[in-house]
GUTIMAR-227658 format. One record per residue: residue number from 1; residue in three letters; chain; x, y, z negated of N, C-alpha, C in turn. Coordinates in Angstrom, 1 decimal. Example, Ala and Ser with C-alpha at 12.3 -4.5 7.8 and 13.67 -1.06 7.14 Angstrom:
BEGIN
[1,'ala','A',[13.2,-5.7,-7.8],[12.3,-4.5,-7.8],[13.2,-3.3,-7.8]]
[2,'ser','A',[12.8,-2.2,-7.1],[13.7,-1.1,-7.1],[12.9,0.0,-7.9]]
This chain:
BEGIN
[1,'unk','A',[0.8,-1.2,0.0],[0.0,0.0,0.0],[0.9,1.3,0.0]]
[2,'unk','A',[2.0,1.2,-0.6],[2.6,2.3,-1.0],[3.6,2.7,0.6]]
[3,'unk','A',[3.8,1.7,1.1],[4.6,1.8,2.9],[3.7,2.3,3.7]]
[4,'unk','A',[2.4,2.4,3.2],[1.4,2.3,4.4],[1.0,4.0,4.0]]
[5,'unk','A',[1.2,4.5,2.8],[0.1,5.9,2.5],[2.0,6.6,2.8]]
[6,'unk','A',[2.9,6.1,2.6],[4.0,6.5,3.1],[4.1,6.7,4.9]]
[7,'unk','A',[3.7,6.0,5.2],[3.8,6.0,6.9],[2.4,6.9,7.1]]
[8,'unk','A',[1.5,7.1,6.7],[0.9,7.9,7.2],[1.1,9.4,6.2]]
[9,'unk','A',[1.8,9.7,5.6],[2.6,10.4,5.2],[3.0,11.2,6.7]]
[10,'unk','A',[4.5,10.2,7.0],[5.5,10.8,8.0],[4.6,11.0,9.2]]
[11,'unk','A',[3.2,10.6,9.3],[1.8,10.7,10.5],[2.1,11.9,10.5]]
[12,'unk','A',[1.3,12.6,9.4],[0.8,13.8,9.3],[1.8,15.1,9.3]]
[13,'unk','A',[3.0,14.2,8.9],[4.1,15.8,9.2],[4.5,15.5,10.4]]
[14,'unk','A',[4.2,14.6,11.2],[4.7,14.7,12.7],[3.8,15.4,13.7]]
[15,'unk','A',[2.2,15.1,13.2],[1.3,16.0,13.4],[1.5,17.4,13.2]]
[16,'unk','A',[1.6,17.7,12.0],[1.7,19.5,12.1],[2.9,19.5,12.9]]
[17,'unk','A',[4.3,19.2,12.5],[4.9,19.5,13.5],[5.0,19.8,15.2]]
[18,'unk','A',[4.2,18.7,15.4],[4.5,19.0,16.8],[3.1,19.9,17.4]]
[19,'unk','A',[2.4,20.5,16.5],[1.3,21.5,16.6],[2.1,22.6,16.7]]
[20,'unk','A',[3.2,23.1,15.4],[3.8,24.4,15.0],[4.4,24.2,16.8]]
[21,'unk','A',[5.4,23.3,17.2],[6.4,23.5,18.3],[5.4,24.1,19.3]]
[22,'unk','A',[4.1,23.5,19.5],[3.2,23.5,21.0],[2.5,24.9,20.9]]
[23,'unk','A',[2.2,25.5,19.5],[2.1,27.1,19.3],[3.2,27.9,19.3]]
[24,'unk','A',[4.7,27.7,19.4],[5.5,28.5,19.9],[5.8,27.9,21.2]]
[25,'unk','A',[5.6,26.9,22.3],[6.7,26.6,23.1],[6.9,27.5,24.0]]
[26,'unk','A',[5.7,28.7,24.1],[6.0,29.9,25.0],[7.3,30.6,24.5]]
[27,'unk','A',[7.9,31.1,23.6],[8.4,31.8,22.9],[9.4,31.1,22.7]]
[28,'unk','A',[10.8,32.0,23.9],[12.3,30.7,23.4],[12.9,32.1,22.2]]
[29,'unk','A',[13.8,30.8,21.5],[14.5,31.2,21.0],[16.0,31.8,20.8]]
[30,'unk','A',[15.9,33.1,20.5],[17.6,33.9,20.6],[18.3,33.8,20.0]]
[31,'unk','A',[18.2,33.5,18.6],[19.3,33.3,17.5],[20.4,32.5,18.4]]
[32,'unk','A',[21.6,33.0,18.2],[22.7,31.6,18.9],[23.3,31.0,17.7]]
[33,'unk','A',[23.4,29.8,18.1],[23.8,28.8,17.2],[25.3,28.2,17.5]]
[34,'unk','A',[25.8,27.4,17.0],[26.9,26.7,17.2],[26.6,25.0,17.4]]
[35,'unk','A',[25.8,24.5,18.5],[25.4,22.9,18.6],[26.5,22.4,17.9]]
[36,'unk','A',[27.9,22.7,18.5],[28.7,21.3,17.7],[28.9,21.3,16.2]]
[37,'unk','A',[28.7,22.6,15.4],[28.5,22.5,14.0],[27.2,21.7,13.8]]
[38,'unk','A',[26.1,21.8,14.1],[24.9,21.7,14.0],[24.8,20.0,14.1]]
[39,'unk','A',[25.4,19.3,15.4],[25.5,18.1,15.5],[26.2,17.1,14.5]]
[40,'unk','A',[27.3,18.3,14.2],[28.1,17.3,13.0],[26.8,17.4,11.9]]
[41,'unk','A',[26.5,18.2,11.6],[25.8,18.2,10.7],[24.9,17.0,10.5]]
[42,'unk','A',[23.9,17.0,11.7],[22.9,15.7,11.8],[23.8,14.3,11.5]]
[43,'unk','A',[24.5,14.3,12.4],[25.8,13.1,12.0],[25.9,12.5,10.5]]
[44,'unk','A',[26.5,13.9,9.8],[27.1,13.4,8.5],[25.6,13.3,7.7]]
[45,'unk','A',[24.4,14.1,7.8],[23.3,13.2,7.4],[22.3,11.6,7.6]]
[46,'unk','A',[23.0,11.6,8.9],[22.5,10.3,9.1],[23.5,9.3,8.5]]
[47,'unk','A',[24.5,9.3,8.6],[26.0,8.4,8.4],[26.1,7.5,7.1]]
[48,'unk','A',[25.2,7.6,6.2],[24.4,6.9,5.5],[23.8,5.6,5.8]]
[49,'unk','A',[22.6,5.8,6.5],[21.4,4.9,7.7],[22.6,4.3,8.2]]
[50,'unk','A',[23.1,5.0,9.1],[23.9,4.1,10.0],[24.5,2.7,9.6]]
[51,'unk','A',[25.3,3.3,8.9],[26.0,2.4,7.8],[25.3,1.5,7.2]]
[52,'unk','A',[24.3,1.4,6.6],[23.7,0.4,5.9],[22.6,-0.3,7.4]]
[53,'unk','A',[22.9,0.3,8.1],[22.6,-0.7,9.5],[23.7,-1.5,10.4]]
[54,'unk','A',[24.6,-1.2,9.9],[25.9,-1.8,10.2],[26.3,-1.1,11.7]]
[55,'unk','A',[26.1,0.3,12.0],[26.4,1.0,13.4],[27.0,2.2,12.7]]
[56,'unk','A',[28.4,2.3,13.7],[29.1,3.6,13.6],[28.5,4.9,14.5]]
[57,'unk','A',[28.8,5.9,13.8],[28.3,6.9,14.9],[29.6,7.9,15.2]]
[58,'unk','A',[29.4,7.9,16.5],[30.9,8.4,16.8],[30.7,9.5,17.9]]
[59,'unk','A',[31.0,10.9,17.6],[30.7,12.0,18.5],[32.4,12.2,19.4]]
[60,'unk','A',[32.1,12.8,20.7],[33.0,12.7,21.5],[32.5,14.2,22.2]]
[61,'unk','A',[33.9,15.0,22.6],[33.7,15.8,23.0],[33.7,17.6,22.6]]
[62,'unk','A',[33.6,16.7,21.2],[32.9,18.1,20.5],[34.4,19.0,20.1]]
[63,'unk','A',[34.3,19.8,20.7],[35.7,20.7,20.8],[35.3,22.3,20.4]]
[64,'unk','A',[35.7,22.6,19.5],[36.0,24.5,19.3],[34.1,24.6,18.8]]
[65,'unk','A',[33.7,26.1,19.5],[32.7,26.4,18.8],[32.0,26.8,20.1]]
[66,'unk','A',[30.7,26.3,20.6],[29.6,25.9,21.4],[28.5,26.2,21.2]]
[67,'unk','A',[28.5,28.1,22.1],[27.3,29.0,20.9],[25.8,28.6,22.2]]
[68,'unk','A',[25.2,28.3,21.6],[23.6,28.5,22.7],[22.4,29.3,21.8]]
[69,'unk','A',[21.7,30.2,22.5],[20.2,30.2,22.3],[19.6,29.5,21.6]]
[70,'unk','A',[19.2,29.2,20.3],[18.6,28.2,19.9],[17.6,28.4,18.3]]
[71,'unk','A',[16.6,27.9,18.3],[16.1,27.6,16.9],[16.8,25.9,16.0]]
[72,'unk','A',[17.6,26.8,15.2],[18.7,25.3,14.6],[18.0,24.5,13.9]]
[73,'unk','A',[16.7,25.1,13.0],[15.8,23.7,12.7],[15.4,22.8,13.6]]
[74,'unk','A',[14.6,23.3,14.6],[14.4,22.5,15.5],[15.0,21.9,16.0]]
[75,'unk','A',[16.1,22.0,16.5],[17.3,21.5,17.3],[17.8,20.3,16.2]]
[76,'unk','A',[17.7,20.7,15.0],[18.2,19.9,13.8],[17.1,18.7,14.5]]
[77,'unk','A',[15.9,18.7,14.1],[15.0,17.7,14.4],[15.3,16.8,15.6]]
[78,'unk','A',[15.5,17.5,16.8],[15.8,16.9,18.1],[16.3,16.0,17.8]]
[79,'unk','A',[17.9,16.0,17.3],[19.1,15.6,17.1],[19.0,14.7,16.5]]
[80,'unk','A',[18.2,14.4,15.1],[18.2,13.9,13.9],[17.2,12.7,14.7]]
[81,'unk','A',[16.4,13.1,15.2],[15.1,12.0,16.1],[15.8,11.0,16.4]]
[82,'unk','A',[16.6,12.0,17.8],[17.5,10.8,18.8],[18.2,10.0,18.4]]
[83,'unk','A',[19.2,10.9,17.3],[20.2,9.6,16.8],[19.5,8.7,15.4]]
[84,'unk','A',[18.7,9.0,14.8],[17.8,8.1,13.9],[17.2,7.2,15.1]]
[85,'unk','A',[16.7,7.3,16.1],[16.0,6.2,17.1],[17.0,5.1,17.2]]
[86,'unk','A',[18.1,5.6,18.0],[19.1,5.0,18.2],[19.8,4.6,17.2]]
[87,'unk','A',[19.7,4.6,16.3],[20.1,3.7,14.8],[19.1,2.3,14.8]]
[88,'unk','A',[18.2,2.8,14.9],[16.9,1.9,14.3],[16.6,1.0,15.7]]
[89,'unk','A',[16.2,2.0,17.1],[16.2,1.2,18.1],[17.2,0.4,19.1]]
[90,'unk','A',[18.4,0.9,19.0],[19.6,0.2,20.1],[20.8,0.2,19.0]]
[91,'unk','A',[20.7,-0.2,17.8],[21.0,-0.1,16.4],[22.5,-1.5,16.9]]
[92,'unk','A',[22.0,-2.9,17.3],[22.1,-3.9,17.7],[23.3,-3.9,18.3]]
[93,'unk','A',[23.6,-3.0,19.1],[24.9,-2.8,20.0],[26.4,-2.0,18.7]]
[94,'unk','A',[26.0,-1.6,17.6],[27.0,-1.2,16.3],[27.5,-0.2,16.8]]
[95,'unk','A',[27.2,0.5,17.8],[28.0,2.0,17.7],[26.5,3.1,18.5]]
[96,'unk','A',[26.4,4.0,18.1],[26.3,5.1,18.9],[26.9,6.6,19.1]]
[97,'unk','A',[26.8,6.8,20.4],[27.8,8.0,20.7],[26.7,9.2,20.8]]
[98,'unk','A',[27.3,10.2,20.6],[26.9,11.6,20.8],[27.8,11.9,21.5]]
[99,'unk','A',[27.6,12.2,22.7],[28.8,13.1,23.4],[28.4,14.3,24.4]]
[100,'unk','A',[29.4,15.2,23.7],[28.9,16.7,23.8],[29.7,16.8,25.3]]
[101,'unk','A',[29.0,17.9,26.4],[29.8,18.3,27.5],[29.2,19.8,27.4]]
[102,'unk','A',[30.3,20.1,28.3],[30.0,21.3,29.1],[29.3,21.6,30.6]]
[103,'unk','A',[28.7,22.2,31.3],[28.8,22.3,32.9],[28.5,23.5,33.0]]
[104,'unk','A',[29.3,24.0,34.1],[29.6,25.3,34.3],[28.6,26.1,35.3]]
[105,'unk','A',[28.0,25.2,36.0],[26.8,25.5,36.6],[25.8,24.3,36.9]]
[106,'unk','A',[24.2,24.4,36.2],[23.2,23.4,36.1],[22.2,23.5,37.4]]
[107,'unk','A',[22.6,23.2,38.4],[21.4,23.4,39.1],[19.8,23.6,38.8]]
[108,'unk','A',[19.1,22.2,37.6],[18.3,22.5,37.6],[17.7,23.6,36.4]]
[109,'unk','A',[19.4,24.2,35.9],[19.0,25.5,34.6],[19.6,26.7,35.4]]
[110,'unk','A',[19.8,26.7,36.6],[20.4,27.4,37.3],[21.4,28.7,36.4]]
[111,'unk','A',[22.6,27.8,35.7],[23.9,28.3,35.0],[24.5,27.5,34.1]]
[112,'unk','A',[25.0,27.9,33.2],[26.1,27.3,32.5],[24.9,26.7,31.3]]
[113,'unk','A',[25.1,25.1,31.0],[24.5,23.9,30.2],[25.6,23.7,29.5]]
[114,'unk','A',[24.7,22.9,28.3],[25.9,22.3,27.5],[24.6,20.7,27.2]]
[115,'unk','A',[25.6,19.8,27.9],[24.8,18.6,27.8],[24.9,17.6,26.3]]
[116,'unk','A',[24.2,17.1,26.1],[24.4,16.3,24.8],[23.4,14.8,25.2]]
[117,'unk','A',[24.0,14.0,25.0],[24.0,12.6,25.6],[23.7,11.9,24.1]]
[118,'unk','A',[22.9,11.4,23.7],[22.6,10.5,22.2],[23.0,8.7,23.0]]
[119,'unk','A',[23.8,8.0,22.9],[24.2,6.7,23.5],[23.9,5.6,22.9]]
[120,'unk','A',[22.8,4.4,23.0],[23.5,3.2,22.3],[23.4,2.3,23.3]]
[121,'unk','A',[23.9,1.1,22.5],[24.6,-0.3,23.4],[23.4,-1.3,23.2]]
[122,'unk','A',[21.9,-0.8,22.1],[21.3,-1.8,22.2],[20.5,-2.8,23.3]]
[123,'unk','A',[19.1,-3.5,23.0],[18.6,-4.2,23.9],[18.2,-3.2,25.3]]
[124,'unk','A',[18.2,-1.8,24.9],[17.7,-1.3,26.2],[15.9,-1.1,26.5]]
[125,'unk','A',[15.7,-0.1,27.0],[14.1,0.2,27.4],[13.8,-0.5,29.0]]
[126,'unk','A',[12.5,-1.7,29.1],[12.3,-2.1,30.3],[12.2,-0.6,31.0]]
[127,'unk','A',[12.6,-0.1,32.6],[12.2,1.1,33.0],[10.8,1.4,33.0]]
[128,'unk','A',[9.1,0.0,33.3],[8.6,0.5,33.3],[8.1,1.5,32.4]]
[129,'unk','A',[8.5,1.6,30.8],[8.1,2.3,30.0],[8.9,3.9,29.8]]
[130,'unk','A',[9.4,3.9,30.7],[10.3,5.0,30.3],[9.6,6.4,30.9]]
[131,'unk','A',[8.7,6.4,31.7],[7.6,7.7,32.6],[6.6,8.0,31.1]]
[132,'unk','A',[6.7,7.0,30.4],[5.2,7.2,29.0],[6.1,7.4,27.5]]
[133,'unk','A',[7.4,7.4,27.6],[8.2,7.8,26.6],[7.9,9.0,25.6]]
[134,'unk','A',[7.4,9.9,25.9],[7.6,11.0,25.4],[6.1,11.6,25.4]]
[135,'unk','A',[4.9,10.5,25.7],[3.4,10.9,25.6],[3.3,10.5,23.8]]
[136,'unk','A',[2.6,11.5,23.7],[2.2,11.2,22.0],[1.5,9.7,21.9]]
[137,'unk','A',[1.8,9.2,20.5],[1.7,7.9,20.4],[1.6,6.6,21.2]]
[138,'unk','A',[2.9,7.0,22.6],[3.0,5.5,22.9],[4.4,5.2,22.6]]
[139,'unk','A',[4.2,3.3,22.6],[5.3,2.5,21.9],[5.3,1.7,22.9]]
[140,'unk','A',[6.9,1.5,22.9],[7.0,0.0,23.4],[6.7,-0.7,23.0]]
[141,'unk','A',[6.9,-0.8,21.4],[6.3,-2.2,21.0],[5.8,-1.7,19.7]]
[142,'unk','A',[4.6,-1.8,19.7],[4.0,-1.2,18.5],[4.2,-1.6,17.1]]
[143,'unk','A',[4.4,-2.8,17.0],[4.7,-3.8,15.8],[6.1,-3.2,15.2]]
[144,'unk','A',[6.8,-3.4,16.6],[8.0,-3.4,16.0],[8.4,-1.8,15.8]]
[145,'unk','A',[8.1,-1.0,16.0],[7.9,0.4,16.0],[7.5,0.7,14.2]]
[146,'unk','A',[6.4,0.0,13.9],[5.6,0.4,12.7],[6.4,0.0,11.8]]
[147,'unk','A',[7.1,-1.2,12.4],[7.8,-2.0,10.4],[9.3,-0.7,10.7]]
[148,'unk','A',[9.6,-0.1,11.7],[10.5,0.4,11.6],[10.6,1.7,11.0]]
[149,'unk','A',[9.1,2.1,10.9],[8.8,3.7,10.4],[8.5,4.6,11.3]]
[150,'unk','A',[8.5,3.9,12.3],[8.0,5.2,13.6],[6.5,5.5,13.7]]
[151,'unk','A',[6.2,6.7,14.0],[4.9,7.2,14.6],[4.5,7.5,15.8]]
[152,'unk','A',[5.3,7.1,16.3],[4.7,7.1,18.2],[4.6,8.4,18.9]]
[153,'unk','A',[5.4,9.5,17.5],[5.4,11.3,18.0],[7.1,11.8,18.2]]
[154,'unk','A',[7.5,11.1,17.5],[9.2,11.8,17.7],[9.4,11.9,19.3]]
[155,'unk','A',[9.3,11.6,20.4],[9.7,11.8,21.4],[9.3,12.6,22.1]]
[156,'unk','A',[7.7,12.9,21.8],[6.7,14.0,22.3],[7.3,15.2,21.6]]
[157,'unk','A',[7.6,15.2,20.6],[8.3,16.6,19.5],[9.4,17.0,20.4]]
[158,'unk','A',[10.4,15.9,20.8],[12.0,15.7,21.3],[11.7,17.0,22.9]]
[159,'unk','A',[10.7,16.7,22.9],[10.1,16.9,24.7],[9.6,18.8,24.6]]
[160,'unk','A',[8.9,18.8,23.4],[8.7,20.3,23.3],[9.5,20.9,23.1]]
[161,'unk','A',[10.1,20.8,22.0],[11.3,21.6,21.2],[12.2,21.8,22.4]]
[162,'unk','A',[12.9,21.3,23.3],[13.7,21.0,24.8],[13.0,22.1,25.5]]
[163,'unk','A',[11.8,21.4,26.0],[10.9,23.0,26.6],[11.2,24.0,26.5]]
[164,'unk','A',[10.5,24.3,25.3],[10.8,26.1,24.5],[12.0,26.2,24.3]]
[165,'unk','A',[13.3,25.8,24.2],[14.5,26.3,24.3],[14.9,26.3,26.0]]
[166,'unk','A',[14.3,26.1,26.7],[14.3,26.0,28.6],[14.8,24.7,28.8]]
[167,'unk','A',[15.6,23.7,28.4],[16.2,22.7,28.3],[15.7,21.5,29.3]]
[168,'unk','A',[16.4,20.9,29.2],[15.6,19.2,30.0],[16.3,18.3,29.1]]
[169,'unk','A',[15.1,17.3,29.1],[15.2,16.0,28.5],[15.0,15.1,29.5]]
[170,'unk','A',[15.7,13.9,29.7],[16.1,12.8,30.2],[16.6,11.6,29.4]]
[171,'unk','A',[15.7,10.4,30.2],[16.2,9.1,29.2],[16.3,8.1,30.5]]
[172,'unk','A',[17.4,7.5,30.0],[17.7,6.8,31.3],[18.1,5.4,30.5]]
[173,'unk','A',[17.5,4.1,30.4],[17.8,2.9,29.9],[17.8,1.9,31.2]]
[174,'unk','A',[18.0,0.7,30.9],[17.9,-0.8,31.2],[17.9,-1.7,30.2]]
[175,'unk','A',[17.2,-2.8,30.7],[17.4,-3.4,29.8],[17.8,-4.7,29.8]]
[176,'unk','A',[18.9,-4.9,28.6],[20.0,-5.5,28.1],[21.5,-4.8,28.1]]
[177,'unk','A',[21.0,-3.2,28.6],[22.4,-2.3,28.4],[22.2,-1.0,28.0]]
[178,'unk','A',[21.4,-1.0,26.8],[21.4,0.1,26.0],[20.4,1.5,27.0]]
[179,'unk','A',[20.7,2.5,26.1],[19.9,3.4,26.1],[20.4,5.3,26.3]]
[180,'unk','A',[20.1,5.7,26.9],[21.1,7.3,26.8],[19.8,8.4,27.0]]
[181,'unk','A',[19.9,8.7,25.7],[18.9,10.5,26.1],[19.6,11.6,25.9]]
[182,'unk','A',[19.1,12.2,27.0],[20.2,13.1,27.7],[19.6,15.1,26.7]]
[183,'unk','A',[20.2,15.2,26.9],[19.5,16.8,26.3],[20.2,17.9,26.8]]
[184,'unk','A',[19.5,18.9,27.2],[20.7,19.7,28.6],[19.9,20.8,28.3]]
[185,'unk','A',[21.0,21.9,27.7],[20.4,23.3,27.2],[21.7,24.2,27.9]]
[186,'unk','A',[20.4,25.7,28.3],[21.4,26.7,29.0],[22.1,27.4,27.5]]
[187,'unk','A',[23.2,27.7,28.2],[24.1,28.9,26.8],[23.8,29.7,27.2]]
[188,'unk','A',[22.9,30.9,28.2],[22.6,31.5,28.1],[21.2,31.9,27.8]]
């Protein structure tokens, strides 16, 4: 009883949350931040989980200070989503990467992106499911989803929050070779 008024707990703050993002996602945000502080950050809070899941997490890339446009709670959430998924979901493979880039010009942000790649080595998403990823409450596998703590909204959240900062999200799997969601924000 107490898992279950807990899980609908984490229901209802994923609900308001992803209400507050869908009432600002007109409205980007200026504060500039430093992602690669920000990422370690999520890192050294998850690095915990990880560990008692037997998966390293290992960021690559992350050099000097990497200022973007951004609301850093939110960004916090993104971050914390992806690589908590990929703990819990492609967990199996014992490592995942964050790896930070640069690109100097984004075609589809037409200027300078700073990419951030969440990586694991686990079982992998069949492709059919990968176009319904990011619809509120759908699962690949719903069972296995629930004993794991998920609510079927973190990816829909992952998807706004990206929006309203101008961003693109991309998830590119197979399956039996892990998982990569991609996150691509302008620095300007």
């Amino acid at each position: 009883m107490a898992r279950e008024a807990e899980r609908m707990n984490r229901l209802v703050r994923d609900l308001l949350s992803l209400s507050r993002v869908e009432a600002e996602e007109r409205v980007r945000p200026t504060e500039r931040i430093d992602i690669v502080a920000l990422l370690s950050s999520c890192v050294t809070a998850l690095k915990p989980m990880a560990q008692e899941a037997g998966v390293t997490l290992e960021v690559t890339g992350a050099e000097g200070v990497v200022p973007v446009p951004a609301d850093a709670d939110q960004l916090t959430q993104v971050f914390h989503n992806l690589i908590e998924n990929a703990v819990k979901y492609g967990g199996s493979g014992q490592r995942v990467t964050i790896a930070i880039s640069r690109e100097e010009r984004d075609l589809s942000l037409r200027g300078p992106a700073v990419r951030i790649d969440v990586i694991d080595r686990g079982e992998g998403i069949d492709p059919i499911h990968l176009p319904r990823l990011t619809e509120r409450f759908y699962r690949v596998d719903s069972h296995r989803s629930r004993e794991k703590g998920g609510t079927g909204l973190g990816l829909a959240i992952v998807k706004h929050i990206v929006n309203r900062h101008r961003g693109r999200f991309r998830i590119d799997s197979e399956k039996g070779k892990g998982s990569r969601f991609s996150v691509l924000l302008p620095e300007a």
